[in-house]
VOLORO-378785 format. One record per residue (C-alpha): residue number from 1; y, z, x; residue in one letter. Coordinates in steps of 0.02 Angstrom, whole numbers, padded with zeros to 5 digits. Each point is the difference from the previous one (the first is absolute). Layout:
  seq       Y       Z       X  type
  NUM       Y       Z       X     A
...
// end
This chain:
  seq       Y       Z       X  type
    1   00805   01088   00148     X
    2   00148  -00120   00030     X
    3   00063  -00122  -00154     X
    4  -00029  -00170  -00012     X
    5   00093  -00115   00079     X
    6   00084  -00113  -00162     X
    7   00054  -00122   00093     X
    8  -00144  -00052   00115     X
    9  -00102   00001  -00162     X
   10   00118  -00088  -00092     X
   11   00014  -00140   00143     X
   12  -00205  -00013   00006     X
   13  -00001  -00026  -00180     X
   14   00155  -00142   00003     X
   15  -00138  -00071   00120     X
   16  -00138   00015  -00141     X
   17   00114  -00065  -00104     X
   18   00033  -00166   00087     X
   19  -00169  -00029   00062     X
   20  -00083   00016  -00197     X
   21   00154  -00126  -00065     X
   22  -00035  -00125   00151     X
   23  -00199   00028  -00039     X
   24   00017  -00046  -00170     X
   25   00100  -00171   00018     X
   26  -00162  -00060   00108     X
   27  -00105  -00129  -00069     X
   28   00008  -00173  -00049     X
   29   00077   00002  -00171     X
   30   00195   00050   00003     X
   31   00051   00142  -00120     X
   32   00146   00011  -00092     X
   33   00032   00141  -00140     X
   34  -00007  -00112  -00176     X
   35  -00177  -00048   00051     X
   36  -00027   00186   00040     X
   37   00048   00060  -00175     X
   38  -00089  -00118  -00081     X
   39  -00179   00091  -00023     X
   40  -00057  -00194  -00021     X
   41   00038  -00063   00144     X
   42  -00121  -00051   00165     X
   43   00132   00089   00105     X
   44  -00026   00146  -00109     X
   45  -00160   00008   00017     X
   46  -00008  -00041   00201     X
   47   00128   00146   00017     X
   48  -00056   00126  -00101     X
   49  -00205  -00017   00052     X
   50   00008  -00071   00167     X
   51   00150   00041   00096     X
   52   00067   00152  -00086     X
   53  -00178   00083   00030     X
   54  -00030  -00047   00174     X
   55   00176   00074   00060     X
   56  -00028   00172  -00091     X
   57  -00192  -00028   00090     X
   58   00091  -00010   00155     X
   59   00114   00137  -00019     X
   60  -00143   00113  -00068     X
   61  -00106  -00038   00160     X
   62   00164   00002   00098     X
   63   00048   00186  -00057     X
   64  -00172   00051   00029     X
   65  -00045  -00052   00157     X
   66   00162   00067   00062     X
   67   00001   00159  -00081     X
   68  -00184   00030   00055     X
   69   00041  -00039   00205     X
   70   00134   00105  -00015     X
   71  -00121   00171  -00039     X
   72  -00131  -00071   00095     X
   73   00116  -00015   00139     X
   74   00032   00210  -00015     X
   75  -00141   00061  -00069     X
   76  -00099  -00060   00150     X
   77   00128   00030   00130     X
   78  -00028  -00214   00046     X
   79   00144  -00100   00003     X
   80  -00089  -00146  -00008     X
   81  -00106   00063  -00165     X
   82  -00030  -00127  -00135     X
   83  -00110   00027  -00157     X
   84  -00132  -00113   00065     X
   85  -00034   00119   00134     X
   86  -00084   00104  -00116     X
   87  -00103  -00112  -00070     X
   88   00047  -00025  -00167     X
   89   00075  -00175   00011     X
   90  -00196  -00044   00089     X
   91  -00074   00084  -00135     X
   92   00098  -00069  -00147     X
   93  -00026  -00194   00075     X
   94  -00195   00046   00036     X
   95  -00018   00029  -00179     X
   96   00084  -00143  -00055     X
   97  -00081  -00111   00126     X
   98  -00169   00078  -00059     X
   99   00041  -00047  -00197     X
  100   00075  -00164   00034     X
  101  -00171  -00048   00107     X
  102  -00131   00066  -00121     X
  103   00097  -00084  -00172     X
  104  -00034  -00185   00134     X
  105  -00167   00048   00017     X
  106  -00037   00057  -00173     X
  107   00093  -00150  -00084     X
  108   00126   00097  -00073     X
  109   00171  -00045  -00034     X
  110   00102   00168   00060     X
  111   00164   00023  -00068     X
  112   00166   00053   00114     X
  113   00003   00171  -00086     X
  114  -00183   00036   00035     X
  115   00041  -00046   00178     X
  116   00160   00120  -00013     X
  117  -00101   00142  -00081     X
  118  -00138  -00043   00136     X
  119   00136   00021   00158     X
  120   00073   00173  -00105     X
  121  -00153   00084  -00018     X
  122  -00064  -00042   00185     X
  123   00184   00086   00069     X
  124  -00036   00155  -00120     X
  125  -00161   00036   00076     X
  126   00032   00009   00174     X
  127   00182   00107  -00060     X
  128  -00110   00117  -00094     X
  129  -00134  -00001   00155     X
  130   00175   00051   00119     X
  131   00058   00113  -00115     X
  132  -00149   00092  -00035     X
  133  -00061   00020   00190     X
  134   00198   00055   00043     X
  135  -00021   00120  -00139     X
  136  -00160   00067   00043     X
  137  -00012   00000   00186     X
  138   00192   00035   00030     X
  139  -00004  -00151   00135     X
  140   00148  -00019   00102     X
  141   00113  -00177   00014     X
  142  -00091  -00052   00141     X
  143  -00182   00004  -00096     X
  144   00048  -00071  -00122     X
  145   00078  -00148   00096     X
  146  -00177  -00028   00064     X
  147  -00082  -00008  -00145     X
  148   00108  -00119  -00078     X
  149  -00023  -00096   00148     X
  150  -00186   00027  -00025     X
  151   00010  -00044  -00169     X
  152   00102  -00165   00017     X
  153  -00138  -00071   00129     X
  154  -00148   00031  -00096     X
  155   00097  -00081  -00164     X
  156   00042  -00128   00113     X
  157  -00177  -00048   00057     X
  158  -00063   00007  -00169     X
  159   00152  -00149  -00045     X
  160  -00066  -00081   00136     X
  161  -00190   00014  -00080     X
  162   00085  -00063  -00153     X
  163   00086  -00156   00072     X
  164  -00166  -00036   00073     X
  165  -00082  -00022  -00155     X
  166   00122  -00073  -00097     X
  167  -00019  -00165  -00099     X
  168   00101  -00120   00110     X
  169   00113  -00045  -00144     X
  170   00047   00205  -00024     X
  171   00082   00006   00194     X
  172   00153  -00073  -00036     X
  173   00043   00132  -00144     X
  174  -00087   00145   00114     X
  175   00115  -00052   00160     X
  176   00160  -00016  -00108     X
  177  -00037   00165  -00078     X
  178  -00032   00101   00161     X
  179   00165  -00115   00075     X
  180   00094   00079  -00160     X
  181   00076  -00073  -00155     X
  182   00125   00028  -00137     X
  183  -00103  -00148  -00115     X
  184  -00111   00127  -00047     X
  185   00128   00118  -00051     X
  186   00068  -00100  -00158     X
  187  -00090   00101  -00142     X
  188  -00021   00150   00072     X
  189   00191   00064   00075     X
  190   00031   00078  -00179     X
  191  -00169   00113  -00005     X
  192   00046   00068   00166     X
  193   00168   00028   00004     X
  194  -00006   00167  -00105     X
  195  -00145   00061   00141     X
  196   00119  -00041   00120     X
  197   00155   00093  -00073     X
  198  -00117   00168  -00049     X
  199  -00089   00014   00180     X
  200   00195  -00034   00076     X
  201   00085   00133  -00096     X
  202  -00144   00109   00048     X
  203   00051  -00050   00169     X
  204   00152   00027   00007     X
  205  -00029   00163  -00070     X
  206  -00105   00049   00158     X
  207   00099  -00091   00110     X
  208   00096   00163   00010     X
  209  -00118   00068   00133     X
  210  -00003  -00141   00116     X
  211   00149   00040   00105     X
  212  -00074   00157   00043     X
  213  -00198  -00086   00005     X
  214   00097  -00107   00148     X
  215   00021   00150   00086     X
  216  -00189   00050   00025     X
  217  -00115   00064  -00082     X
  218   00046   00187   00071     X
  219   00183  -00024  -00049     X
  220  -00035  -00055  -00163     X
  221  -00136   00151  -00039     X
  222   00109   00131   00062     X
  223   00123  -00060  -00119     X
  224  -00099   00017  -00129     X
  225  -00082  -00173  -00040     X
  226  -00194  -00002  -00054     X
  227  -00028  -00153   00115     X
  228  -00173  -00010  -00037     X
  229   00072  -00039  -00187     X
  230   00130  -00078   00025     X
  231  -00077  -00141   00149     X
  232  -00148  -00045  -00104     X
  233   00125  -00028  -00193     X
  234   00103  -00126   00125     X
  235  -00138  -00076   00065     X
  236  -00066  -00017  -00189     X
  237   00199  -00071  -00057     X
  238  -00014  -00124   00145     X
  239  -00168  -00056  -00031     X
  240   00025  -00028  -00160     X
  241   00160  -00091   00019     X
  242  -00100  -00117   00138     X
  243  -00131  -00032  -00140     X
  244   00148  -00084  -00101     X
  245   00047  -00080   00125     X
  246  -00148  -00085   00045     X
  247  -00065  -00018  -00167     X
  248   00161  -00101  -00034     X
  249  -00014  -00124   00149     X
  250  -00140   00037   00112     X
  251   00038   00056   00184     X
  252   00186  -00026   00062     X
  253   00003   00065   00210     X
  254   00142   00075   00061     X
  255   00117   00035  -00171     X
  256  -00045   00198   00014     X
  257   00017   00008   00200     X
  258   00140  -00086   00036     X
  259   00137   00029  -00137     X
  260  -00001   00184   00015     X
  261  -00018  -00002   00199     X
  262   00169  -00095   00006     X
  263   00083   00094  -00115     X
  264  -00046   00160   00085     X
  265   00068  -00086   00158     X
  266   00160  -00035  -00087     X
  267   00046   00136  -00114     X
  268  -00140   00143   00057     X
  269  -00119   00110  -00058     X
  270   00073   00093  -00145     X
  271  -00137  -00037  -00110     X
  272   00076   00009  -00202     X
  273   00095  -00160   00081     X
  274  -00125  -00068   00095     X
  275  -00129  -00017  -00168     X
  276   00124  -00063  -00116     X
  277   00083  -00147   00135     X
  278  -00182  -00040   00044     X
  279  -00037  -00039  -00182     X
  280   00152  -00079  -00027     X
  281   00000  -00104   00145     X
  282  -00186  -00028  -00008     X
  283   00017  -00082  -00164     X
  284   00135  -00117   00082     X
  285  -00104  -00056   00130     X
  286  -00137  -00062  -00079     X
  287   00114  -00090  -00141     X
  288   00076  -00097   00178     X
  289  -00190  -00011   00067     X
  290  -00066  -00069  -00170     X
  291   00150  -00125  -00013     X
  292  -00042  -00072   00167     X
  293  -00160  -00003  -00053     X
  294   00026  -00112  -00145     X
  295   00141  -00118   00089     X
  296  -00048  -00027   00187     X
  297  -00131  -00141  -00036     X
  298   00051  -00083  -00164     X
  299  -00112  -00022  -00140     X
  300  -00111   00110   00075     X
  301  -00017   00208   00020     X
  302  -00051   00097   00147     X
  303  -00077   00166   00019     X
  304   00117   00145  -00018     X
  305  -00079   00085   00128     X
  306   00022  -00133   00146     X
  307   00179   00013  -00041     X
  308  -00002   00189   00033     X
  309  -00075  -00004   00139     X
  310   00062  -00148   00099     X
  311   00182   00087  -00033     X
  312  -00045   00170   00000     X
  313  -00103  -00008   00165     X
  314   00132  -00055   00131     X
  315   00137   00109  -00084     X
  316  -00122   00165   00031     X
  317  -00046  -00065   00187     X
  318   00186  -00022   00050     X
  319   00048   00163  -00084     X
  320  -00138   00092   00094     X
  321   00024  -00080   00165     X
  322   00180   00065  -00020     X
  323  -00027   00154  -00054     X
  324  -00158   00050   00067     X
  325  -00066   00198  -00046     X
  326  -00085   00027   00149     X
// end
C-alpha cells in the first residue's frame, strides 16, 4: 500500500481553501470583520445563517459526491460510474418529489427538513434494497449495475407520475429540486455533517481493499478479501453518503463521474489517493459551481445542477474522445 502523496493533497486542499473564502464573499451585502464580531449585526446574521451554511452544504455534497464516484468507479470496474447509476440519487428525489406533491394536494405546509428527511429516507431504502440483494445473492458488479439502472427508471417514471399530478403552483419547487439546490440545505448541513464524517471514516477504513478489488474479483479473493462482504459494506458507505448528498440539495449530474475520472487520468489509480483528492476536490467544485450559480444572472439564482452539467458535460466528451477505452 503506497503513502499518501502530501503534497498533491495539500495542493487540492489550498484549492478548497480558496474556493470556500471566494464562496463566502458572494452576495450582495459586503463583509467586513467588526460587523462579523458583532453577534448584532445584519452581516452577522447573513454570514453566519446564510452563507456560512450553504458553503459547508456545498462542501458536504462536494466531498460526498466525490468520494462516492470514486468507489463506485472500482467497485464496479466502470470508469464512468456515478452514484446515480445505482439508483439512489432517483430514489432519494422520488421520495421527495412524492412528499412535496401530496403536502400541495393535502394543503399542507411541508417544512425543508421534512423534505430533507423525505429525500434521506427514500436513498436508504433502495441502499438497504442493494445491500441486502449483494449480500444475499452474492451478485457480481455487472448485476448490480443493472439493477440500479433498473431501479433509477422505474423511480424515474414514478417522478414523472408525480409531476403529472402536481398542483401547477408545486412545479417550480419540484423542477428546481430535481435540477438541484444548495437553498434547501441552510438548516440541515449541521445534522448531517456528523453522518457524513462516521460513514467516511468507515470508508476509509475499507478503502484498504480497493486497490486489490481493482484487480478482479479473482485477484482480490485469492488474496484473501471476502468480496461478497466487503462489495456490498461499500456499496452501503456510498449509498449512504449519496443520501446526504441528495438530501442536502437534490440531484447534482456529473459531480461523482467526472471529478474522480480526471483525477484518475491525471494522477492514477492508486485508490487511498484517489478517495481522499476526490472528496477534496469534489467539495471545491461545487463551492465554484454554486458561486456561478449565485453570480452569472444577478439578482437571481440558477439551478446548481444546470451548472454541473453544462460544464461538466463537454469536459467528459473531449476527455473521452481523446482518450477513448476502446
Amino acid at each position: 500500500m503506497q503513502p499518501l502523496n502530501i503534497r498533491r493533497l495539500g495542493g487540492a486542499a489550498f484549492i478548497l481553501l480558496v474556493a470556500f473564502v471566494v464562496h463566502l464573499q458572494i452576495g450582495q451585502m459586503a463583509l467586513s470583520w467588526s460587523a462579523l464580531l458583532n453577534s448584532s449585526s445584519l452581516t452577522h446574521q447573513v454570514f453566519f445563517e446564510l452563507r456560512l451554511p450553504r458553503a459547508l452544504a456545498a462542501i458536504l455534497v462536494g466531498a460526498s459526491l466525490g468520494a462516492s464516484g470514486s468507489i463506485l468507479q472500482t467497485v464496479l470496474h466502470n470508469p464512468l460510474a456515478e452514484p446515480g447509476l445505482l439508483g439512489i440519487s432517483s430514489g432519494a428525489s422520488l421520495a421527495a418529489v412524492l412528499a412535496m406533491v401530496l403536502s400541495a394536494l393535502l394543503g399542507w405546509a411541508l417544512p425543508i427538513w421534512m423534505i430533507t428527511l423525505a429525500a434521506f429516507i427514500g436513498a436508504l431504502v433502495i441502499a438497504l434494497l442493494l445491500f441486502s440483494m449483494a449480500k444475499r445473492y452474492q451478485f457480481g458488479s455487472a448485476t448490480l449495475l443493472l439493477f440500479g439502472v433498473v431501479i433509477g427508471i422505474i423511480a424515474g417514471a414514478g417522478i414523472t407520475w408525480c409531476l403529472y399530478f402536481s398542483p401547477e403552483q408545486n412545479l417550480r419547487q419540484l423542477l428546481y429540486w430535481l435540477m438541484g439546490s444548495l437553498s434547501f440545505a441552510h438548516g440541515q448541513v449541521y445534522h448531517l455533517s456528523p453522518l457524513f464524517l462516521s460513514v467516511f471514516v468507515l470508508l476509509i477504513y475499507d478503502s484498504r481493499y480497493l486497490n486489490w478489488l481493482l484487480l478482479g474479483d479473482r485477484y482480490a479473493f485469492s488474496l484473501g478479501v471476502d468480496i461478497h462482504k466487503v462489495r456490498p459494506r461499500l456499496i452501503l458507505w456510498v449509498s449512504l453518503l449519496s443520501a446526504i448528498s441528495v438530501a442536502c440539495a437534490g440531484t447534482i449530474s456529473f459531480i461523482g463521474l467526472l471529478v474522480p475520472h480526471v483525477i484518475r487520468r491525471i494522477y492514477g489509480d492508486e485508490q487511498r489517493q484517489l478517495l481522499w483528492l476526490s472528496a477534496i476536490l469534489g467539495a471545491a467544485v461545487v463551492l465554484i459551481a454554486d458561486a456561478l450559480a449565485l453570480t452569472i444572472i444577478p439578482g437571481q439564482e440558477l439551478p446548481i445542477g444546470v451548472i454541473t452539467a453544462t460544464i461538466g458535460g463537454p469536459i467528459l466528451f473531449f476527455l473521452l474522445l481523446r482518450h477513448p477505452y476502446d
